[in-house]
N, C-alpha and C positions, 0 to 999 in steps of 0.2 A: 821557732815553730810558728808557722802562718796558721791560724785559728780562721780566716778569712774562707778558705779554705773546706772546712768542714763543718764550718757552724753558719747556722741563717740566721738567729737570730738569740739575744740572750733572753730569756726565759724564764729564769732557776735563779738561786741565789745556796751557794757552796760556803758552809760554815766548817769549822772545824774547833774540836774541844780535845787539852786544853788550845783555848784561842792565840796560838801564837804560830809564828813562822820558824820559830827553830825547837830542835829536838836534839837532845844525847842520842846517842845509839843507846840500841836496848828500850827506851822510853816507848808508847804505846800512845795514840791520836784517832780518834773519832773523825768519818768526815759525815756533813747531814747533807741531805740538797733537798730544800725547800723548793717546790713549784706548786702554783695555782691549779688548783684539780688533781687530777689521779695521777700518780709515779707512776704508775703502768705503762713499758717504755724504755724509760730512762734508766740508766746507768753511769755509776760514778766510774769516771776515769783517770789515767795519770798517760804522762809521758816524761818515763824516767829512765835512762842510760839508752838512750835514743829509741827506747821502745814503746809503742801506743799499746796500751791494756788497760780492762775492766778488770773492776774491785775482784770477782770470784779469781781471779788469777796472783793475783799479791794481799788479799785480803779477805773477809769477814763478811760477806754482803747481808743486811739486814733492813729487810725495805727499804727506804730512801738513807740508809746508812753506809757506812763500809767500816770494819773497824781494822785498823794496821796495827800488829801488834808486832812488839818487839824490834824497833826500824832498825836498821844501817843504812850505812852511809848511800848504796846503791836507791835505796828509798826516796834520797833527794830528786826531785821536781817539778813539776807543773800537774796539779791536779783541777778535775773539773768534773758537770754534771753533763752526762748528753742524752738525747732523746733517739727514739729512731727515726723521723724525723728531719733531723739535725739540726734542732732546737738544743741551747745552751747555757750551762749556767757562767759564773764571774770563775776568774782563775786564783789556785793560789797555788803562790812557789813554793814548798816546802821544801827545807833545809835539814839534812839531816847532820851534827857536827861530831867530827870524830875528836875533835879538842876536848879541852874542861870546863872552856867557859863557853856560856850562852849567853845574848840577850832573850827575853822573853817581852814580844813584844805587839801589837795586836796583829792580828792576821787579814783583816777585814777594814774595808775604809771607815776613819771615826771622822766624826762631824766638829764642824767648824764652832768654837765654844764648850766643849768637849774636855773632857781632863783625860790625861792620856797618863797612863802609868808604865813606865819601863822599867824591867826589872834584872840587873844581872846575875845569873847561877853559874854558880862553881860545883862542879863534881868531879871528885875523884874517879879513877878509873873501876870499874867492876863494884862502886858502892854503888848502895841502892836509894838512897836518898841525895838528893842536891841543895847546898845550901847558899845565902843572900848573906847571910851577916859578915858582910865586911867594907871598906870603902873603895867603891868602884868609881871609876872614872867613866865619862860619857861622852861619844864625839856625834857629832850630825853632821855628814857630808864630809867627814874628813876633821872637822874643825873642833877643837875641846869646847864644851860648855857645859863641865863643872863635874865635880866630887858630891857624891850620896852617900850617909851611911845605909848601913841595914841592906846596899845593893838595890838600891828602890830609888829612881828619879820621878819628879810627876810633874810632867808639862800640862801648866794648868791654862784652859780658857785658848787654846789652840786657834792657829790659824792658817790660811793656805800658804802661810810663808815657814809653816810646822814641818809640813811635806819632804820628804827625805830620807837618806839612808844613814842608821843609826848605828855604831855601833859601843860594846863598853870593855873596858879591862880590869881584871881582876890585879892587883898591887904587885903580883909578883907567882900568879900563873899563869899570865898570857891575857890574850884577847879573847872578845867571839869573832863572827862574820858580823858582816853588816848584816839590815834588814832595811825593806822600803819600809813606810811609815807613808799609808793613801790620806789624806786629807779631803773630804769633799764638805763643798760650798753648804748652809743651811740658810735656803732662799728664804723663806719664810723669816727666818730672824733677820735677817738680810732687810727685806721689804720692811718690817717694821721698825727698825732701826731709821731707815731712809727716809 
């Protein structure tokens, strides 16, 4: 999707709770979009199975909110904030996994210095809770770097060399998908360090 295209300029800042890029099916995700002044305008969007659509058409709209409840798989990808306009907010891919396992991992770029916690879940099919306790394995880029118990890694004090696509495996259900993992620069610590 060329964003070039239909957006003049980013604007908005597009949250989503919980804050992560993957979802079971059936699971439910808030999206917010923060902009300077009045929402008046603006609408959350997605382009998901090559289709462009506002919130009222797959979801929930509740002033600058949208809520999606219940996803599938067809729920997976590219959501965002637009104005009329065509002022915009940041993007995020959301993933929706028909597997058992998930990474939970942030959705929104963390800052450089930063503890970043990733987390892997396992769920069984049609339960309703998902659980972490067990020893999951973690790759970044492809590459193993290391065993957690309790399904919990915590990349501590991060850096632009953090940046990358993460993913984790459950001992013996399988994997998730990857996720990016954004890393941006924090100048200010930067400068005083220097």
């Amino acid at each position: 999707m060329d964003f070039t295209s239909i957006c003049l300029a980013v604007a908005a800042t597009l949250s989503i709770q919980p804050d992560r890029r993957q979802f079971f099916r059936y699971e439910a995700f808030n999206l917010s979009c923060t902009v300077s002044g009045s929402f008046s305008g603006w609408k959350v969007m997605r382009n998901a199975s090559e289709m462009f659509s506002p919130c009222e058409e797959w979801g929930r709209p509740n002033r600058s909110s949208c809520i999606n409840r219940s996803v599938y798989k067809s729920d997976s990808g590219l959501y965002w904030c637009q104005s009329e306009q065509g002022e915009c907010s940041n993007i995020l891919n959301i993933t929706i996994n028909t597997g058992v396992v998930i990474l939970e991992s942030p959705a929104l770029p963390v800052m450089v210095g930063d503890n970043v916690t990733l987390r892997c879940s396992y769920k069984e099919r049609y339960a309703s809770n998902s659980s972490s306790d067990f020893l999951a394995a973690f790759y970044s880029n492809g590459k193993f770097i290391g065993k957690e118990s309790a399904g919990k890694m915590i990349l501590k004090n991060v850096l632009m060399s953090n940046k990358g696509f993460y993913k984790c495996q459950h001992p013996d259900k399988g994997e998730s998908l990857e996720s990016w993992l954004e890393v941006k620069g924090n100048y200010l610590l930067q400068h005083i360090i220097v």
